[in-house]
N, C-alpha and C positions, 0 to 999 in steps of 0.2 A: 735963434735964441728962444722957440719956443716951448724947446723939453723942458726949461728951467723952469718954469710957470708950472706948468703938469704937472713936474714931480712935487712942487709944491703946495698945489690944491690939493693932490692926493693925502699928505698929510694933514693938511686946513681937515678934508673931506674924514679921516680917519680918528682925530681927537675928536671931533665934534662928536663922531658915533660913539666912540668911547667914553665922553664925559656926559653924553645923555641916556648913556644906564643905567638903571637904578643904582642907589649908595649900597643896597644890599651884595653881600661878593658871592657873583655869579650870578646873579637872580634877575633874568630877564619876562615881564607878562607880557604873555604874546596875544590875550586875547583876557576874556573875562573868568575864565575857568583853565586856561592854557597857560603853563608856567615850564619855564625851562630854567636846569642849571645847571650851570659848568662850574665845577671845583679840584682841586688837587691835594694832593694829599704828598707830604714827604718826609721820609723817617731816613733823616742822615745817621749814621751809627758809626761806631768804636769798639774795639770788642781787643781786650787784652787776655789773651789765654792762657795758663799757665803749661812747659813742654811744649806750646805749640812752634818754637823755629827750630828751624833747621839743627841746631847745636844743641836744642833739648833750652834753650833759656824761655821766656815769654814773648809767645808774638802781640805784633799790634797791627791789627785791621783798619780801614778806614771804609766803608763803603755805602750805599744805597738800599738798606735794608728794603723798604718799597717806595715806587714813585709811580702814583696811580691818580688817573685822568677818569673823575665823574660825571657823568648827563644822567640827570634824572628829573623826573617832572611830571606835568599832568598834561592829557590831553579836553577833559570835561570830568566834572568834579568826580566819576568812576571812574575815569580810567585815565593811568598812569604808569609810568615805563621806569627803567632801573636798571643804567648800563656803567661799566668801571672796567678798567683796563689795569695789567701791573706786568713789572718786568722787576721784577725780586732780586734782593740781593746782587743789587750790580757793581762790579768791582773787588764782588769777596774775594778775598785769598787770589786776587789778581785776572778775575775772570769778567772782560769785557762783554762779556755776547752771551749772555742768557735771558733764556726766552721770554718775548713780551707777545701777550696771549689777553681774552677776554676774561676777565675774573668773575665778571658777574653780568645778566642780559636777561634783563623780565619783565614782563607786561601782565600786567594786575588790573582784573573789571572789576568795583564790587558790585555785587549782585545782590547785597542787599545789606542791610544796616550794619556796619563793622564788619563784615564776611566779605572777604575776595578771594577768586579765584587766580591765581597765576601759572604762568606758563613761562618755559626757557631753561637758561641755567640756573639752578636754583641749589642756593644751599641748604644742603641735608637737615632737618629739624629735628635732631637729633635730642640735644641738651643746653639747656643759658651758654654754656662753654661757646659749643658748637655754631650756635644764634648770630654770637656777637660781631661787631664790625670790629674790624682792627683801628679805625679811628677814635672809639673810646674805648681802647680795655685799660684796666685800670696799672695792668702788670705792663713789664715791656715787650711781652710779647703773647702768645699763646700758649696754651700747657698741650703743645701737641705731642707732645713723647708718647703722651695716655691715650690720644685721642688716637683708634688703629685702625681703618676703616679698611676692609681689602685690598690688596695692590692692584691699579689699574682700574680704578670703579671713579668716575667722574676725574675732575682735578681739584686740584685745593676747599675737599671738601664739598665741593660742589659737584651735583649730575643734573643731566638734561631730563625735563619732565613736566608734571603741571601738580601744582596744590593748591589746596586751600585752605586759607589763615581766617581766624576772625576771633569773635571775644563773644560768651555769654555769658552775664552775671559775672561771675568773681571768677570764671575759666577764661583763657586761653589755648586757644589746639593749632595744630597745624598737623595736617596730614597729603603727604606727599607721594605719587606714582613715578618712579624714576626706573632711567637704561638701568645702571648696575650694571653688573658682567655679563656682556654680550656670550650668547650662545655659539660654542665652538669646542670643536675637537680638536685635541693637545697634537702633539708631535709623538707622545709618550701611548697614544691611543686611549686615554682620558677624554672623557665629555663633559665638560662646565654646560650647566645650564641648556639644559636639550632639547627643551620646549622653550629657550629665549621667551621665559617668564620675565615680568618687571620687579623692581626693589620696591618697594613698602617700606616707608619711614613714617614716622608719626609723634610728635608730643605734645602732652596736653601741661599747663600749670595753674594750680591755684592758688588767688592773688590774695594773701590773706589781708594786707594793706595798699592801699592804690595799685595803679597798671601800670604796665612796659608796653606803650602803645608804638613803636621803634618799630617797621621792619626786622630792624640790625639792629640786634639786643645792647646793652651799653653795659660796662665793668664797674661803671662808677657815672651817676647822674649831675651832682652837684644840686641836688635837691633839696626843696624847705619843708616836704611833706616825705614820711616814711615810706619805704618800701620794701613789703618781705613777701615774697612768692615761692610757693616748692614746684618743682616740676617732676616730670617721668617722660621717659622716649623709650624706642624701641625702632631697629633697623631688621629686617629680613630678606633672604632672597633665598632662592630654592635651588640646591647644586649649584652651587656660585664659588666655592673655592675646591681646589687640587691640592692635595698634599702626597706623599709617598704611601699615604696609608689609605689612599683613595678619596674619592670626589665629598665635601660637607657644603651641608648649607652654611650661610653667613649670616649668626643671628649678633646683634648688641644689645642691651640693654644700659640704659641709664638713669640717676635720678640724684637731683641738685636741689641747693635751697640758696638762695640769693635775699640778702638782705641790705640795703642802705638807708641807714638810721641819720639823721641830720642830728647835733646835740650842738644848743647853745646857737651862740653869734657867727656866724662862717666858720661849723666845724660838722665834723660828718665822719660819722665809721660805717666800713663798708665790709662784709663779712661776704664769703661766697666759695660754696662747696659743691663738686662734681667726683661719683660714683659710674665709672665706668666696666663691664662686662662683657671681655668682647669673646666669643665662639664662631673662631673659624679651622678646627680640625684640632685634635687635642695635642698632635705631632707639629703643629706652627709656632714657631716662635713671634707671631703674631693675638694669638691665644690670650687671653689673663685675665686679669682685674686688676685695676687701677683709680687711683682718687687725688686730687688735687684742693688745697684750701688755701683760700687768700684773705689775709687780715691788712687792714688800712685805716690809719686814722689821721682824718686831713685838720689841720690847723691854719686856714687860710690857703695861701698856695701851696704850703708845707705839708709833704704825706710819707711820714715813715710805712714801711711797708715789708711784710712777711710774707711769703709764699711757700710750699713746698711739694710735690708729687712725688707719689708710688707707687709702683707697677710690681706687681707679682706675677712673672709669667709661667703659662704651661710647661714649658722644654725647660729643661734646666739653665740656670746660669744667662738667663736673661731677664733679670729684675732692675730695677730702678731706681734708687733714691734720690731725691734735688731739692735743698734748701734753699730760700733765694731772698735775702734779705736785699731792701731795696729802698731810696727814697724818688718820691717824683716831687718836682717843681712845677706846680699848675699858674705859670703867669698870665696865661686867657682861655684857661679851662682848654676843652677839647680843641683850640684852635691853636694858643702855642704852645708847648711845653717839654719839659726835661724830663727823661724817666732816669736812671740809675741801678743797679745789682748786682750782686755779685753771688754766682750762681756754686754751689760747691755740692758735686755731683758723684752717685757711685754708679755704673753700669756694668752687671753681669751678675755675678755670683760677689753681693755685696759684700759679705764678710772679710771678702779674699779680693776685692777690687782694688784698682789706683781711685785716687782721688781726683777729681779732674776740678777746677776753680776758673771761670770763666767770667769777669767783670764786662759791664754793658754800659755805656751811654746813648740814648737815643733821642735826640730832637725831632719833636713832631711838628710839623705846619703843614691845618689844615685849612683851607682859605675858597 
């Protein structure tokens, strides 16, 4: 009759651990300058498409947009680390087994006042867009239609490297040494990258009211003091893409302005625009310029919402247009909430496109 006791302390033994960690969710001190934190993130979604079943009626999705496992923390009041995991959209359009992979993994010394150095996978510093965590954007998703970074260069946004972020005076920079397109010869007898050079990425912004002291830039703060910053980035590598018309380098350029204006008693408009110019061979249907702008005006948890992007590509008959009127329900801010939209989109040769109409619900809990 002794197992029945065991299994029993083991749980006496297991609440007790658990009710004497801190009230804060996740947030363990492990020492006087040592802090660890586990958190989660989950974006259940809905997605009704217009022609997407079988018979040409509207389909209905249910699935796991992301469900992402955070540790991050300090080791001594320099140095601190930044790991996140995700396995995306699981369940879409019936698909159990897509890949769960590290999304993010960095360790950051600073080296001296506001300026750290990091190391790992790091995402690209491209543009605010770029920046942002997916746990506060303000829209329900990313405007990554625009966003067109080579095929095959890091993953979601992300490559392996080291940079350095900091603030002086009314700037912000971040400039980044990443892989980018490993050096290799084609099958076609093409050479990408022949001296297995590194990418260069880079962007600075200036803060004209307050800072985004964020790692992971945010869509919407829920702030009582203004904020308006412009920025500019720019990506490079050297013989980094193949096309038919021979070996180009992969240059982008970009430049945004982000503003979140608080007005009144818990209300706030949040204004935010990104100019994208991507050159990677004038023959890619990769190629273009593109720009997205998002308006938002919250009246408590209440936020009607506009968005819309545009892509002009090089090749013909591959442009963009997408409107995306939308409302979010902010019931605890970034930690619970309802996004909403209904996205009505043109792709290819606009004039002469279908319409495509794509409705969103997405519940976030981040905890």
């Amino acid at each position: 009759m002794r197992p029945a006791p065991s299994l029993l302390s083991r749980w006496m033994v297991l609440t007790a651990l658990l009710t004497a960690l801190p009230a804060a969710a996740g947030k363990i001190q492990l020492g006087d300058d040592a802090v660890l934190n586990v958190d989660v993130l989950l974006h259940p979604q809905m997605q009704l498409v217009k022609n997407g079943a079988p018979t040409g009626g509207v389909s209905t999705d249910f699935f796991l947009r992301r469900v992402r496992l955070l540790v991050f923390g300090s080791i001594t009041k320099r140095l601190s680390f930044f790991i996140d995991t995700d396995q995306p959209n699981l369940g879409k359009n019936g698909d159990w087994n897509p890949a769960f992979y590290i999304q993010d993994a960095t360790i950051a010394y600073e080296v001296a006042d506001k300026m750290w150095v990091e190391a790992g996978f790091i995402l690209a510093p491209l543009s605010h867009q770029a920046l942002q965590g997916a746990i506060a954007l303000q829209t329900v998703d990313y405007h990554s239609d625009i966003i067109r970074y080579p095929l095959g260069v890091g993953k979601v946004w992300r490559d392996m490297g080291v940079q350095v972020r900091g603030f002086a005076g009314p700037w912000t920079y971040r400039a980044a040494i990443l892989n980018g397109v490993e050096g290799a010869k084609l099958e076609n007898g093409q050479v990408v990258n022949p001296d297995d050079l590194p990418r260069a990425v880079g962007h600075a912004r200036y803060n004209v009211l307050g800072h985004e002291y964020d790692q992971f830039l945010r869509g919407i703060y829920f702030t009582d003091q203004p904020l308006l910053s412009f920025g500019v980035g720019g990506d490079y590598q050297y013989s980094a893409i193949a096309t038919a018309s021979g070996v180009h380098d992969a240059v982008a350029l970009a430049a945004d302005v982000f503003l979140d204006l608080p007005v009144g008693a818990d209300q706030e408009f949040v204004f935010q625009s990104n100019v994208f110019s991507w050159q990677q061979g004038f023959d890619n249907p990769r190629s273009g310029t593109g720009f997205f702008v998002e308006l938002g005006y919250r009246f408590g948890i209440v936020q009607p919402i506009l968005s819309g992007e545009y892509f002009n590509g090089r090749v013909a008959a591959q442009d963009l247009l997408t409107l995306r009127p939308g409302l979010n329900l902010w019931f605890q801010k970034h930690t619970f909430n309802l996004k909403t939209e209904v996205a009505v989109s043109r792709v290819g040769d606009i004039a002469h496109a279908t319409t495509g109409i794509t409705g969103t619900a997405q519940l976030q809990l981040f905890y």
